[in-house]
TORPA-4810 file (N, C-alpha, C, O; in nm, 3 decimals):
<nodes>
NODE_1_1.962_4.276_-0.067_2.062_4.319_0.031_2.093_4.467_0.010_2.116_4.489_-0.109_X
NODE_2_2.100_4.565_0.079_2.106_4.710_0.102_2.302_4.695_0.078_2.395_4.622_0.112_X
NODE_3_2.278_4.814_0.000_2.393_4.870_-0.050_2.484_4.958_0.040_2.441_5.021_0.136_X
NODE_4_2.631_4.955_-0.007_2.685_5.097_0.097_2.710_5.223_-0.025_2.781_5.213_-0.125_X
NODE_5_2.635_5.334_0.013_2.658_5.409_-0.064_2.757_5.536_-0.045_2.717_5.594_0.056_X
NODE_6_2.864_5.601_-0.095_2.908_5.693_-0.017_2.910_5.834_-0.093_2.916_5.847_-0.215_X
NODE_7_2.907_5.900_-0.034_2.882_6.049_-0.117_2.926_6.155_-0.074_2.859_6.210_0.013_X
NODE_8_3.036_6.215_-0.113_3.126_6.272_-0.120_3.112_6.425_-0.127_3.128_6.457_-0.245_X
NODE_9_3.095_6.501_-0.072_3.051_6.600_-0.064_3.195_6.731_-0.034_3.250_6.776_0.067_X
NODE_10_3.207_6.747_-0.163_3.300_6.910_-0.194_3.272_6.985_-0.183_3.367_7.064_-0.185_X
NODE_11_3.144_7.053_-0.163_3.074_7.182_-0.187_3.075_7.257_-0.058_2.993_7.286_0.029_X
NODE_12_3.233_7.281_-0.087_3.270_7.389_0.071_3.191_7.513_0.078_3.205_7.572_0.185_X
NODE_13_3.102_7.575_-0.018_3.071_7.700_-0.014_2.916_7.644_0.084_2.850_7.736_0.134_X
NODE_14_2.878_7.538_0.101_2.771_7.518_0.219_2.676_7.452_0.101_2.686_7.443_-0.021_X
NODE_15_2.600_7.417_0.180_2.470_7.339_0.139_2.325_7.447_0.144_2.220_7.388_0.117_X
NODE_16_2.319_7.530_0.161_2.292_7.617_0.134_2.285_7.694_0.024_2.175_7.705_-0.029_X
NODE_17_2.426_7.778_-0.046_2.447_7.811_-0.116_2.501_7.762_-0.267_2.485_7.817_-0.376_X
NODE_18_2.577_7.626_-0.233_2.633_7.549_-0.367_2.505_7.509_-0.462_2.400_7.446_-0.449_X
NODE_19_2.570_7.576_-0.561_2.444_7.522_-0.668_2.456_7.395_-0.710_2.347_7.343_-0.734_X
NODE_20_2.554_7.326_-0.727_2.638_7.142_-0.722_2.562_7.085_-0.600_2.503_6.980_-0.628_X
NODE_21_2.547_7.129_-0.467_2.465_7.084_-0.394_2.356_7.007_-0.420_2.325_6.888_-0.415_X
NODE_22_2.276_7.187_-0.468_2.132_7.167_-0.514_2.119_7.053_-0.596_2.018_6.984_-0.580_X
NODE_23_2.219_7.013_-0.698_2.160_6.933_-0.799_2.191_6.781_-0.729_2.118_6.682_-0.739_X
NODE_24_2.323_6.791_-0.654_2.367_6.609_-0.585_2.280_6.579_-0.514_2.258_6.458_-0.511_X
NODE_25_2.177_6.679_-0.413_2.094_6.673_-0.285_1.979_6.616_-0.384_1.909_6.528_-0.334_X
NODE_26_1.947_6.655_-0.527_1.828_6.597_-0.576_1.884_6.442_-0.664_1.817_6.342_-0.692_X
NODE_27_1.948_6.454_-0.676_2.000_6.313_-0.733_2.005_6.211_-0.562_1.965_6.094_-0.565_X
NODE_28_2.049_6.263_-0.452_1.973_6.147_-0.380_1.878_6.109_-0.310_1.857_6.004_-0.251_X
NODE_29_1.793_6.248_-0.326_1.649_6.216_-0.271_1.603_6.120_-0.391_1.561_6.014_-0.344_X
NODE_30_1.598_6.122_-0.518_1.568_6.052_-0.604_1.621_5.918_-0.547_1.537_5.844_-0.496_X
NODE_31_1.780_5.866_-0.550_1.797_5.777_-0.524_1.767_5.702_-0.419_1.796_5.582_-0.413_X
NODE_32_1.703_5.770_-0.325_1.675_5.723_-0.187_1.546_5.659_-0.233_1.539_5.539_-0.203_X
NODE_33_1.453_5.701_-0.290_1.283_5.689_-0.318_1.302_5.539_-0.394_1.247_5.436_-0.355_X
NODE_34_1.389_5.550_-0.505_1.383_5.405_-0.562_1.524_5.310_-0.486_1.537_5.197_-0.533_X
NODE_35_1.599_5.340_-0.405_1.654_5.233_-0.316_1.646_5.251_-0.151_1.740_5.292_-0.083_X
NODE_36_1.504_5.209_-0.094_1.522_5.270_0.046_1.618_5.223_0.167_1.663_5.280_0.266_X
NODE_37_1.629_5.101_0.114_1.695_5.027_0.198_1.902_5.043_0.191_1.986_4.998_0.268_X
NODE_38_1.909_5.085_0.128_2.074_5.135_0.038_2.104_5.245_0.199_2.019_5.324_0.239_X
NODE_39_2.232_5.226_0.265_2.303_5.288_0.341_2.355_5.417_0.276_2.440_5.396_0.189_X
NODE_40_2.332_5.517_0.292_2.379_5.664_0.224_2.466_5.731_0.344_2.403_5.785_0.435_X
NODE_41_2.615_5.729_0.347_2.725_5.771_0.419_2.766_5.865_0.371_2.860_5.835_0.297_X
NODE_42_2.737_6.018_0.375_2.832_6.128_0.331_2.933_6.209_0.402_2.933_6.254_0.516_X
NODE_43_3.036_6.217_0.287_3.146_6.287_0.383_3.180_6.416_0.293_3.214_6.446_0.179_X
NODE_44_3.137_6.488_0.451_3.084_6.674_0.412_3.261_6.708_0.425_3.314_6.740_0.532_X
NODE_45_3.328_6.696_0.306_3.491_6.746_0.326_3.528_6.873_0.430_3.602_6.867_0.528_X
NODE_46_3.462_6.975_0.386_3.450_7.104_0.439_3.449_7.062_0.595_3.485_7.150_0.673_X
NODE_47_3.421_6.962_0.638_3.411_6.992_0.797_3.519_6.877_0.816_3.588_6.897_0.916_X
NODE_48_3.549_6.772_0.751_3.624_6.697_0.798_3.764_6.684_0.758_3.832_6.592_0.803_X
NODE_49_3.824_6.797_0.654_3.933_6.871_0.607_4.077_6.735_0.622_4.180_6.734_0.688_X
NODE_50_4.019_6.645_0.533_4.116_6.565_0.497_4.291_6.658_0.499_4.313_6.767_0.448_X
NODE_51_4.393_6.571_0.574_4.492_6.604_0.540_4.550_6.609_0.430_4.541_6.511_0.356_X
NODE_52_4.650_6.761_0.376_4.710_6.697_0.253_4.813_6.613_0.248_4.812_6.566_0.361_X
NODE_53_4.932_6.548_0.171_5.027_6.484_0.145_5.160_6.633_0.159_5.184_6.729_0.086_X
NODE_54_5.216_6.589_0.284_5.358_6.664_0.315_5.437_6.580_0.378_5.401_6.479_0.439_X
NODE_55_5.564_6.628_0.361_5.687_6.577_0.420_5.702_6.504_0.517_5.773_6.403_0.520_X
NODE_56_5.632_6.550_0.610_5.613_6.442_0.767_5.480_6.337_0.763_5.490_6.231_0.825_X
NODE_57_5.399_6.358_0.715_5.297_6.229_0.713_5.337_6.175_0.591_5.302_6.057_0.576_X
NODE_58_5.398_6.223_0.501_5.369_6.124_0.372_5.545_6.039_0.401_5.583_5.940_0.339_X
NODE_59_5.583_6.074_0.453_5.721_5.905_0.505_5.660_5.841_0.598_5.701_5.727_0.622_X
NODE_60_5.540_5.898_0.680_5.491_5.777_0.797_5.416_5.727_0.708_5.415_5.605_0.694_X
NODE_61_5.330_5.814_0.621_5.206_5.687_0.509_5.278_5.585_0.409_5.226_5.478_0.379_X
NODE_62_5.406_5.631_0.358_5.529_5.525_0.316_5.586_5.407_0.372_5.623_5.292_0.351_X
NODE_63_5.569_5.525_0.475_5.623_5.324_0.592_5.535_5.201_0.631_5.557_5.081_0.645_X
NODE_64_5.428_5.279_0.642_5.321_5.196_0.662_5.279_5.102_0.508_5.273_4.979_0.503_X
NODE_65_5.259_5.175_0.419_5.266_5.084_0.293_5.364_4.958_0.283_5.349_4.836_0.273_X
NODE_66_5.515_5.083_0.292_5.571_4.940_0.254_5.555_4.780_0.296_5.580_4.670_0.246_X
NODE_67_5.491_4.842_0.432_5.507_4.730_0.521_5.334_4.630_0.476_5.293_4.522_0.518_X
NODE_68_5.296_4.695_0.410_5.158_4.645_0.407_5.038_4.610_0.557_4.965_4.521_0.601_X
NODE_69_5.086_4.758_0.589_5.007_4.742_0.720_4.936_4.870_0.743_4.980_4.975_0.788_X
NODE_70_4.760_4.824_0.682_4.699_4.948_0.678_4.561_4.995_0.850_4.452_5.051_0.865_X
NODE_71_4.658_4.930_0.932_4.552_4.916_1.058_4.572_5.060_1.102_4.504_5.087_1.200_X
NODE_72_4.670_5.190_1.043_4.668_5.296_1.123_4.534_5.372_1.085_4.471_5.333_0.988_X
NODE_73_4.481_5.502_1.175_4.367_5.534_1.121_4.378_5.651_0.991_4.275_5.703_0.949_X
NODE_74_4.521_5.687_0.927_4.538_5.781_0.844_4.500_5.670_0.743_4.509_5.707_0.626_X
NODE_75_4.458_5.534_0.762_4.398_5.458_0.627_4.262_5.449_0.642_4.215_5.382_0.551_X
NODE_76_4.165_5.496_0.735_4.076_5.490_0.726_3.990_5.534_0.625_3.928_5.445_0.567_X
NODE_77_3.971_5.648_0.591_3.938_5.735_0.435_3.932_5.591_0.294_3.845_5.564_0.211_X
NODE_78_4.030_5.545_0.316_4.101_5.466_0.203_3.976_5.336_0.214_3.876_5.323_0.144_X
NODE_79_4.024_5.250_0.329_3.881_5.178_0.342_3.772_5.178_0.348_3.718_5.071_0.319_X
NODE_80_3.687_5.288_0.387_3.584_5.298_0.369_3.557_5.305_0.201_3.476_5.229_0.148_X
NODE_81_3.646_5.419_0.117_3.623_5.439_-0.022_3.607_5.281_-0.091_3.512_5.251_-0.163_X
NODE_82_3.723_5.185_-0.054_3.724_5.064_-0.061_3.599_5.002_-0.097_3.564_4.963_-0.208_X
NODE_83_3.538_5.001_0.012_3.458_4.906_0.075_3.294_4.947_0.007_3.190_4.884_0.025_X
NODE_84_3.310_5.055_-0.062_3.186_5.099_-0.082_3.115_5.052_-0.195_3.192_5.020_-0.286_X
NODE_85_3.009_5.038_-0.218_2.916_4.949_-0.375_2.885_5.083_-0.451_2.836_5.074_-0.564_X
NODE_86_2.907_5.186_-0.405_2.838_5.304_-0.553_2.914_5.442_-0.496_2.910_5.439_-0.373_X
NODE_87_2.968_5.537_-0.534_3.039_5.631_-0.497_2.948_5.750_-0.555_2.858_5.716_-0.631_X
NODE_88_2.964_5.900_-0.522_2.900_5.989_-0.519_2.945_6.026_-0.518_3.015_5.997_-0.421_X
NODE_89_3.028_6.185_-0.626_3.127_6.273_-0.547_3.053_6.439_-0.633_3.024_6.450_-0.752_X
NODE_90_3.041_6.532_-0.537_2.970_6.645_-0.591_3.100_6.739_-0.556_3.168_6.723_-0.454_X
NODE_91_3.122_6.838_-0.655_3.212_6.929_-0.627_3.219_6.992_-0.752_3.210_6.940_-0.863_X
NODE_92_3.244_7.170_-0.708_3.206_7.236_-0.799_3.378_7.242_-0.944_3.489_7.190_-0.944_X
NODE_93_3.302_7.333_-1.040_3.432_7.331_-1.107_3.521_7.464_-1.055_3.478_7.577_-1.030_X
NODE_94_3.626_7.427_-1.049_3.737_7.535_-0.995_3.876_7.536_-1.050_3.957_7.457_-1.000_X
NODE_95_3.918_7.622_-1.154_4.046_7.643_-1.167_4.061_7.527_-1.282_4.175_7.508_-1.325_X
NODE_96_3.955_7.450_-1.334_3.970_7.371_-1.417_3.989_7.257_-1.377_4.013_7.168_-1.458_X
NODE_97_3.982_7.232_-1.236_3.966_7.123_-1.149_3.855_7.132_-1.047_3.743_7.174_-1.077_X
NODE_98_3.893_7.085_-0.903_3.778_7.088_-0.798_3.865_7.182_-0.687_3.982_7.212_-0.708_X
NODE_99_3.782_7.229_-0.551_3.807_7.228_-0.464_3.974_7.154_-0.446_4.012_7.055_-0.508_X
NODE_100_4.061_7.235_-0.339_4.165_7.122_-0.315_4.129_7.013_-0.126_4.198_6.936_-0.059_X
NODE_101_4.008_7.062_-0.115_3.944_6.960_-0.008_3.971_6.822_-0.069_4.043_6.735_-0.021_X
NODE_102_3.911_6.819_-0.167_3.870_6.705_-0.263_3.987_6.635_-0.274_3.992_6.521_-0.230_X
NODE_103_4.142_6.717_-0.359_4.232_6.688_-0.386_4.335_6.585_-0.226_4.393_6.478_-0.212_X
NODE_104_4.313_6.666_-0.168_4.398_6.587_-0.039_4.311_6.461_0.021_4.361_6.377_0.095_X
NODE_105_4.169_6.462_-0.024_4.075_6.357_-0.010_4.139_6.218_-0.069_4.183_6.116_-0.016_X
NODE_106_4.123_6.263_-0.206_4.191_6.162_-0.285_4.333_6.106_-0.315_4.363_6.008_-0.382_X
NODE_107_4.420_6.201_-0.242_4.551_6.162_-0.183_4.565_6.055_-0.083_4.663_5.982_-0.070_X
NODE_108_4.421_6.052_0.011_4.418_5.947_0.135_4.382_5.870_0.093_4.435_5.768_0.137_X
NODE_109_4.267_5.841_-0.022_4.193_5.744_-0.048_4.265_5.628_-0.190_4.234_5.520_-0.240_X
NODE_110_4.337_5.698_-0.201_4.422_5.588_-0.375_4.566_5.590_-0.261_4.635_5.681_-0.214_X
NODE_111_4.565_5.439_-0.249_4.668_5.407_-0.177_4.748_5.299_-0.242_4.668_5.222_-0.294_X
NODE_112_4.815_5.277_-0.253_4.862_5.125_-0.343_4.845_4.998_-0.203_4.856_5.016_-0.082_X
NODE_113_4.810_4.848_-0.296_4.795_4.792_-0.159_4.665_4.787_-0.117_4.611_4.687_-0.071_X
NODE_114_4.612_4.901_-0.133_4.468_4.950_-0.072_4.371_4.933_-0.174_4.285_4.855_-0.213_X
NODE_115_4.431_5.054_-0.202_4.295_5.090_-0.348_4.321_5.031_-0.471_4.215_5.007_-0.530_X
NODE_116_4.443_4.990_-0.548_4.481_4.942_-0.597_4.630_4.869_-0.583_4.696_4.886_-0.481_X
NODE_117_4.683_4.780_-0.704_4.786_4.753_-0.665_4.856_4.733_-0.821_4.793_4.730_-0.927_X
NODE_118_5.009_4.720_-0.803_5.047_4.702_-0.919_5.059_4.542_-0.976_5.032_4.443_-0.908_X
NODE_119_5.098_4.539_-1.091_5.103_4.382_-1.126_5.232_4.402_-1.263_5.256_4.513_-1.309_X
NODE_120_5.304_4.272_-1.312_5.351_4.287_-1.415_5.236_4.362_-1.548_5.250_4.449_-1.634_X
NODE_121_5.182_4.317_-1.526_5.049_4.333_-1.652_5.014_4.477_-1.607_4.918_4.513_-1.675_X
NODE_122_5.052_4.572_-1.524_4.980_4.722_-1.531_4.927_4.699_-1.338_4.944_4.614_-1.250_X
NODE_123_4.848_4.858_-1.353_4.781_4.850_-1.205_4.657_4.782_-1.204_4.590_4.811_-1.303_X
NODE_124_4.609_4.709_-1.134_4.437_4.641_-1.097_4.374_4.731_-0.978_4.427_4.782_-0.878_X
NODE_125_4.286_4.731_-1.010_4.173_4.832_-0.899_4.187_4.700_-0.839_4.229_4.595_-0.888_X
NODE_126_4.130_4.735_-0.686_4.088_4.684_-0.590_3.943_4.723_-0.514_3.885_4.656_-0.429_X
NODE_127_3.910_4.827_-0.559_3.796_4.882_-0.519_3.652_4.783_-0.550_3.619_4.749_-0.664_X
NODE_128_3.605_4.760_-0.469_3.477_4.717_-0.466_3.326_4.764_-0.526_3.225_4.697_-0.550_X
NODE_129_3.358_4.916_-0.542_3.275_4.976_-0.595_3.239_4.930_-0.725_3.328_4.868_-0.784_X
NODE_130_3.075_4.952_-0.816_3.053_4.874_-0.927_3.013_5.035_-1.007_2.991_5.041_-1.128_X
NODE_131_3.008_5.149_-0.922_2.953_5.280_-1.069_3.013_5.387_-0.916_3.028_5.381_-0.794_X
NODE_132_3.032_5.493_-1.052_3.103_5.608_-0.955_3.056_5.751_-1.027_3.139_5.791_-1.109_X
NODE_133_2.967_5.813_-1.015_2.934_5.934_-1.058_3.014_6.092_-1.022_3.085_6.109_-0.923_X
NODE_134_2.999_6.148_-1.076_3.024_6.292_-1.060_2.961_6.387_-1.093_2.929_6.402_-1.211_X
NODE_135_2.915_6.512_-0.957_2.785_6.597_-1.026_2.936_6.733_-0.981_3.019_6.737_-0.890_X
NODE_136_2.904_6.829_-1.107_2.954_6.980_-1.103_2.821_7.040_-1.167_2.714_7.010_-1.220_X
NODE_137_2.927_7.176_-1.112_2.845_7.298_-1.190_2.951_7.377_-1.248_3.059_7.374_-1.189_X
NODE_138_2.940_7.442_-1.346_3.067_7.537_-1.408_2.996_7.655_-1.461_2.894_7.664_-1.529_X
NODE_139_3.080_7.748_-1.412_3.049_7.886_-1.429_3.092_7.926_-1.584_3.039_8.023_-1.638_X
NODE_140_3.187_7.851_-1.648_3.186_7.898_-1.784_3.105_7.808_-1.916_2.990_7.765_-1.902_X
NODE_141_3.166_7.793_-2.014_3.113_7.763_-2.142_3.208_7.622_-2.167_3.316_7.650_-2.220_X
NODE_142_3.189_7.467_-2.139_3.270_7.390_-2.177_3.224_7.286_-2.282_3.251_7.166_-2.273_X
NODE_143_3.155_7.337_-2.374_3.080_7.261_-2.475_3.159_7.262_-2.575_3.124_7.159_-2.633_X
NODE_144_3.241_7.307_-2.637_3.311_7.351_-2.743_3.403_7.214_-2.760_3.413_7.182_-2.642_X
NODE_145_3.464_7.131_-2.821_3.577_7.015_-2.840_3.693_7.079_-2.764_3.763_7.008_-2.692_X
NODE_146_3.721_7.234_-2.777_3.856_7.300_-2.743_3.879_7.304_-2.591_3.975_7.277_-2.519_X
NODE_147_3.708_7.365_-2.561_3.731_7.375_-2.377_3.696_7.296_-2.343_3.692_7.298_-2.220_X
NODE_148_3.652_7.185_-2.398_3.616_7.009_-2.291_3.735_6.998_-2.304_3.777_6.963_-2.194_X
NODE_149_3.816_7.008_-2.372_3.996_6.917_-2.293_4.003_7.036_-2.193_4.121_7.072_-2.195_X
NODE_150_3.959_7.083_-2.139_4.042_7.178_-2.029_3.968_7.141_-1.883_3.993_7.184_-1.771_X
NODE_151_3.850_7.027_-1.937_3.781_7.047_-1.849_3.825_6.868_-1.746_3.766_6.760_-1.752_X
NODE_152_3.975_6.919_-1.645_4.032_6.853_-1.607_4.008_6.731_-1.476_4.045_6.621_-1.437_X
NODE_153_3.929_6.829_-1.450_3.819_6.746_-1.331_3.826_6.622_-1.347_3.887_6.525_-1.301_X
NODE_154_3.719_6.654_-1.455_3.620_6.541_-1.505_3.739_6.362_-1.569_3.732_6.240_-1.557_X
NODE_155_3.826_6.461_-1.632_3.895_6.336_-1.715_4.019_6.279_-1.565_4.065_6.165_-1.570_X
NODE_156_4.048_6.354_-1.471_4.122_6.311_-1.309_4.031_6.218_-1.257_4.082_6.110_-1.228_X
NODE_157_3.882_6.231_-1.232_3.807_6.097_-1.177_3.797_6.019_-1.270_3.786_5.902_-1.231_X
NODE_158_3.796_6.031_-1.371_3.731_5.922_-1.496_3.914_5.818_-1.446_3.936_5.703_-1.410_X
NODE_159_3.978_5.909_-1.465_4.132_5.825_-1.485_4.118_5.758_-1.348_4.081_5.643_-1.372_X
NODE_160_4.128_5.774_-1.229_4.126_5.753_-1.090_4.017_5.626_-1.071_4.030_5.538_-0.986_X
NODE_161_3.929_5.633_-1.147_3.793_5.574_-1.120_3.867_5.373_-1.162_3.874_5.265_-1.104_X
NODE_162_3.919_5.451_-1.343_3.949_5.279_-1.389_4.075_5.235_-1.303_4.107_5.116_-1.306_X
NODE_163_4.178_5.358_-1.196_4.261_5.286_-1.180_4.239_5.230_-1.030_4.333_5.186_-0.965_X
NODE_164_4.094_5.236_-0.977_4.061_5.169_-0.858_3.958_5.040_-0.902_3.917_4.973_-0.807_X
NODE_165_3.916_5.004_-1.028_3.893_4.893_-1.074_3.713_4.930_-1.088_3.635_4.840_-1.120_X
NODE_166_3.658_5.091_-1.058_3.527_5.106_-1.108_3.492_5.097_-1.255_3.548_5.176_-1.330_X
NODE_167_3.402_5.007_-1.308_3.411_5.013_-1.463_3.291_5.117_-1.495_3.275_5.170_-1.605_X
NODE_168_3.224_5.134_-1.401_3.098_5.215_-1.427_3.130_5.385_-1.409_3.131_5.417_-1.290_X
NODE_169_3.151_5.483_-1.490_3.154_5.605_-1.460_3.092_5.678_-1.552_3.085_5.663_-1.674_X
NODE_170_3.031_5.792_-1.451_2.933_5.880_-1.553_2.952_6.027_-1.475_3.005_6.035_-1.364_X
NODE_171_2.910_6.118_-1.535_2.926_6.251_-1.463_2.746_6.344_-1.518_2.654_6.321_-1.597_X
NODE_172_2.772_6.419_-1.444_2.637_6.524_-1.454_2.687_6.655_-1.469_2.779_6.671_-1.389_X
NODE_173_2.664_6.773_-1.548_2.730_6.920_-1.536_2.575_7.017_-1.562_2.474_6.987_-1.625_X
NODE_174_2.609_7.142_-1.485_2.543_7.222_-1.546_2.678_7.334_-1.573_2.783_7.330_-1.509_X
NODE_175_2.649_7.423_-1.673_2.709_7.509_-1.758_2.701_7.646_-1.778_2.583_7.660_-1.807_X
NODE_176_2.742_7.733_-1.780_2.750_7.879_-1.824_2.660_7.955_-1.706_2.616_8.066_-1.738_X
NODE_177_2.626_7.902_-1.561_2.597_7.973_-1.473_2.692_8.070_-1.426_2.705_8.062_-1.304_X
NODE_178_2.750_8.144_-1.471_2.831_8.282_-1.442_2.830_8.338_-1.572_2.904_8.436_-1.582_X
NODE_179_2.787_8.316_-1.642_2.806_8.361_-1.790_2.664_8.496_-1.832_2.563_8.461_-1.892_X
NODE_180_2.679_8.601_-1.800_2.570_8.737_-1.818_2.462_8.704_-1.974_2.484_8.709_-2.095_X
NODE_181_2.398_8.686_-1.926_2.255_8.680_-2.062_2.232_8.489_-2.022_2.157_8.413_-2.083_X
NODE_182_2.287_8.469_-1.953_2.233_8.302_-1.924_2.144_8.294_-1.805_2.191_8.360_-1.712_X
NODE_183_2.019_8.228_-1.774_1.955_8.185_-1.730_1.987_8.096_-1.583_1.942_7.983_-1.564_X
NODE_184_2.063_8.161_-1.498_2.118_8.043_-1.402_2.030_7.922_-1.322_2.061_7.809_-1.285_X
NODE_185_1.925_7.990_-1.316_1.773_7.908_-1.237_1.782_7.824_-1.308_1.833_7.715_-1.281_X
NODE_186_1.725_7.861_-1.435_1.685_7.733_-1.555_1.756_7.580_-1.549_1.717_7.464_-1.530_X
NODE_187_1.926_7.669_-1.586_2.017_7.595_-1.592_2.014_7.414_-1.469_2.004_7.295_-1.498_X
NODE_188_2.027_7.476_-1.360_2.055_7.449_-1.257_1.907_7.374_-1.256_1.924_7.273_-1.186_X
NODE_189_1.780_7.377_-1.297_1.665_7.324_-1.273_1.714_7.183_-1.374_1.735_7.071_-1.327_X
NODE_190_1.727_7.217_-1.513_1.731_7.156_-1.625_1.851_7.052_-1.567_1.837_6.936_-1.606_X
NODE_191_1.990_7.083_-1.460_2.038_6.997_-1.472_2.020_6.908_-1.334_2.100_6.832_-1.279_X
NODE_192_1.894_6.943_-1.301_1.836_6.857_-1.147_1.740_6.734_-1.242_1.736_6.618_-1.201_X
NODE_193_1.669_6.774_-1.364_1.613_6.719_-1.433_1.688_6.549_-1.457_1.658_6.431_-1.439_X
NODE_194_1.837_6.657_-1.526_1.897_6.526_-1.543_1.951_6.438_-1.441_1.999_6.325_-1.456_X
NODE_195_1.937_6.506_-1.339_1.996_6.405_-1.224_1.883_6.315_-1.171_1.912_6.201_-1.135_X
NODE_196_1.771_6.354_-1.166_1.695_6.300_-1.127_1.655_6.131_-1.225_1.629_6.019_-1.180_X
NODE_197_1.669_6.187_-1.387_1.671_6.064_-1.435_1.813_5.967_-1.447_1.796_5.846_-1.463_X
NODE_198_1.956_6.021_-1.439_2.026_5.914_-1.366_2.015_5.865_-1.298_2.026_5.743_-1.304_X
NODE_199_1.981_5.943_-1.168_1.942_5.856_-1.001_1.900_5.714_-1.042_1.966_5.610_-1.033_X
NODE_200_1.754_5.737_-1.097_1.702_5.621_-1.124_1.753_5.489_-1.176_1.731_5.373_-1.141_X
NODE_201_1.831_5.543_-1.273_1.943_5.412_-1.284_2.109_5.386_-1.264_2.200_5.342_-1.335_X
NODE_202_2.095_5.439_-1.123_2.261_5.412_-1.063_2.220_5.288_-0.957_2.307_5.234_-0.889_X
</nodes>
């Protein structure tokens, strides 16, 4: 049975130019070759400029919760994320986070009710999804124990991921492409390398 796959696409600087692109675009030609039949749904943020969370939609998205009535279409985002068997999300590193496309993305999509819900025992995912990846690129040096805690992104989906009930999460980076005496081609080849052998087993 063919999968729904969705893939998430941050890389406002174009498909063209994002070097995060380059490496997500080869992680799903890979994935396409060994699952042909798998539905691949991407949502190019940059053009579809998710709303953020303000004052006037976020008491109508309140009301609607409380009521447990998610038929309006400002829940659409939310269900589809729902509904999906493998998630994809490419976006570069920025500010020690992502893009804020991304950010108001994921404001629509973690809904209580929806995406998850609470319980005496803590929150339970609701998400359907079974693995949830993440491809960046970072212009600095985050190898060190000191600058991986800074590297906030990464540990916001990891957290987001268990609290929509994905147990499967993994990420992909390439590194020190802005960094003078580094190799950016290489880099960026070496970390298509590695995408290419995750693909294979997502």
């Amino acid at each position: 049975m063919s999968k729904q796959i969705l893939f998430i696409n941050a890389c406002i600087r174009g498909k063209e130019i994002s070097r995060t692109y380059k490496v997500a675009n080869a992680f799903l030609d890979e994935y396409k070759k060994n699952n042909p039949d798998d539905i691949i749904t991407e949502l190019e943020l940059g053009n579809i400029k998710p709303e953020y969370m303000h004052y006037d939609n976020y008491e109508e998205n309140d009301a609607y919760i409380k009521k447990r009535d998610f038929s309006s279409p400002m829940f659409d985002l939310a269900k589809q994320f729902v509904s999906a068997d493998k998630i994809i999300i490419a976006a570069p590193f920025w500010q020690f986070s992502f893009p804020a496309a991304l950010t108001s993305y994921l404001e629509n999509v973690y809904v209580a009710g929806l995406t998850f819900r609470y319980s005496p025992e803590g929150s339970i995912g609701l998400c359907k999804a079974e693995k949830l990846i993440f491809i960046t690129t970072i212009g600095g040096d985050y190898s060190s124990p000191e600058m991986f805690e800074k590297f906030i992104s990464l540990k916001h989906l990891k957290a987001l991921s268990e609290l929509a009930g994905i147990k499967n999460f993994d990420y992909i980076s390439g590194e020190c492409l802005d960094i003078v005496g580094y190799d950016a081609n290489k880099i960026v080849n070496e970390c298509i390398e590695k995408a290419i052998k995750k693909a294979k087993l997502f």
